[in-house]
N, C-alpha and C positions, 0 to 999 in steps of 0.2 A: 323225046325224052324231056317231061317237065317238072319240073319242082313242085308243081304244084296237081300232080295228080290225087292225090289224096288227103285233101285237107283234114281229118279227122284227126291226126296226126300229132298229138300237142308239142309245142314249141318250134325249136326249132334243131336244124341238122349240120354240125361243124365239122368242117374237117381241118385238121391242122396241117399244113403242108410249107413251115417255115424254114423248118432246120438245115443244116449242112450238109449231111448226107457224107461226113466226112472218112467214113467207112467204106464205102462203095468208088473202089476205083476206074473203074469204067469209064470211057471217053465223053459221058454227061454227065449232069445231075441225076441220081438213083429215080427221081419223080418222072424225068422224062426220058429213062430208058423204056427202049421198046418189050411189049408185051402182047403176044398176040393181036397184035397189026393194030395194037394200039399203045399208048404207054403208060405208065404203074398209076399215074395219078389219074388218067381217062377210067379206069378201070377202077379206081377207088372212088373218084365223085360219081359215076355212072351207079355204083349200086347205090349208093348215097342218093340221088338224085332218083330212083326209080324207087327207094325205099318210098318216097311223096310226103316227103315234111312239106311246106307252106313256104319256106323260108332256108336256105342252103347258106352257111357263111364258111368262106374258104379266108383262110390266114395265110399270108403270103409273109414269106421274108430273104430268105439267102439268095435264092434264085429265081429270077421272073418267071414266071408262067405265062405260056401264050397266050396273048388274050382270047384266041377263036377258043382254045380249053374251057376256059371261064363265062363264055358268052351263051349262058342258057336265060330264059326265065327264072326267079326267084333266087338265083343267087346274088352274095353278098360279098364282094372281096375287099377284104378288112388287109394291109400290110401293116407286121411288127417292125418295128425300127431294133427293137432288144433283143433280136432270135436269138443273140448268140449267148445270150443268156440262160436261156435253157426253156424248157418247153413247157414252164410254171407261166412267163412270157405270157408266149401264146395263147394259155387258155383264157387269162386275163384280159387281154382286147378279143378275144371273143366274147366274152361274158361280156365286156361291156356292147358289143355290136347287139348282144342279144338281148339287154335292156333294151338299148337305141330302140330294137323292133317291137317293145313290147311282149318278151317272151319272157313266160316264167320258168319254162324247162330248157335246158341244152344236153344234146344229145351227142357228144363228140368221141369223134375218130380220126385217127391218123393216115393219110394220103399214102402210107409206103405197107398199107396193106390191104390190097385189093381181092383181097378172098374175103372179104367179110361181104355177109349177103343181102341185099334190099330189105330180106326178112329180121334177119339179125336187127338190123337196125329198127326196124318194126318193134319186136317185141319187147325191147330195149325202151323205146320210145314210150310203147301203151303201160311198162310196169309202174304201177302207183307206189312209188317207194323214194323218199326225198334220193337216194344214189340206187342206181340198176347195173350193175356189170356184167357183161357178157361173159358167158363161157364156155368150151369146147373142150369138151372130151373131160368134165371137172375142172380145167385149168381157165381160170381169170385170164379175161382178154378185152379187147374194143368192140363194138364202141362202149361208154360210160353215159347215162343219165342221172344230170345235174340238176334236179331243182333249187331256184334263186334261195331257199332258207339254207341251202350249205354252200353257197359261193362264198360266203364270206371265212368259210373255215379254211380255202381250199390254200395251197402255199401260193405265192405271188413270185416269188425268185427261185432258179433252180431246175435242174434239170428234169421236174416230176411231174407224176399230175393228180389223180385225186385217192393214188394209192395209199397214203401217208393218212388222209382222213377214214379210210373204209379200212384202216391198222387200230386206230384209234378210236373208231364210231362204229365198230359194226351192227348196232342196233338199226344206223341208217339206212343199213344194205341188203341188199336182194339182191341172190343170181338168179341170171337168165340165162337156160340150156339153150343154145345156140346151134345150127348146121354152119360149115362154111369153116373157115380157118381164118385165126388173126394172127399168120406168118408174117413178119415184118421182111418189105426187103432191102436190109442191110448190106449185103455185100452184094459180088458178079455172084459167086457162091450162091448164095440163097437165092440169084435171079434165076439162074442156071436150070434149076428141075423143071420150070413153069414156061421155059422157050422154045 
């Protein structure tokens, strides 16, 4: 599994994986509850990673992640110090790691939803459209493609992410029909059908 299987890919691939998780009562972190003999967040960078951006950046914050998780080629692990701020946070030291790299696209997803598919991420990726959002079955989902001429719109505090601009700017936006699900997993609940 490398990051860099498919360079053609433009920008690059985030996953957010900082928050609390303060929903999900379970004897871990929701990220590294087990999930077929793997756990939520193996199973979210893994399509991430096999989507084959150039360049993977993972946001780390509330709770460490193991480094062997993290230790591929072409990833990037950026920690927020402000998770608990909310997930505006987040996308913000991502965007800036994704200057750092020289990207002008970012492609971001959220770690606590491992049914989105390598292709998802794909098609998301190749939409020419300054904002791309995924969606399933009609319904708005992850991941989101961000080109650098609407970072600047995007919120910086808060617990949101680039919904509030694609409410406001929908000339910027494109859906992408998408296979795959972006079930977030929130609670044991929501873990429960998928074990």
């Amino acid at each position: 599994m490398n990051a860099g299987t498919n360079s053609t890919l433009p920008g690059v691939g985030v996953l957010l994986a900082a928050g609390a998780g303060s929903r999900f009562t379970g004897p871990t972190h929701k990220l590294l509850a087990p999930l077929g003999g793997r756990t939520v967040i193996e199973a979210s960078l893994a399509s991430l990673l096999a989507a084959g951006f150039p360049t993977v950046i993972v946001v780390t914050g509330a709770v460490p992640i193991p480094p062997r998780i993290l230790d591929h080629p072409g990833i990037v692990v950026v920690h927020n110090p402000e998770w608990a701020q909310g997930q505006a946070t987040s996308i913000s030291v991502a965007l800036r790691a994704a200057h750092d790299a020289g990207a002008r696209v970012a492609v971001v997803g959220l770690a606590d939803q491992p049914f989105v598919t390598p292709a998802a991420w794909r098609a998301v990726a190749r939409t020419e459209s300054p904002i791309a959002v995924a969606t399933y079955d009609g319904e708005r989902g992850n991941p989101v493609r961000l080109a650098d001429d609407v970072w600047s719109l995007l919120p910086t505090t808060g617990d949101v992410g680039a919904r509030q601009v694609m409410r406001l700017r929908p000339e910027l936006v494109r859906e992408v029909a998408c296979e795959g699900s972006a079930a977030d997993i929130d609670t044991q609940e929501d873990l429960a059908p998928w074990t």
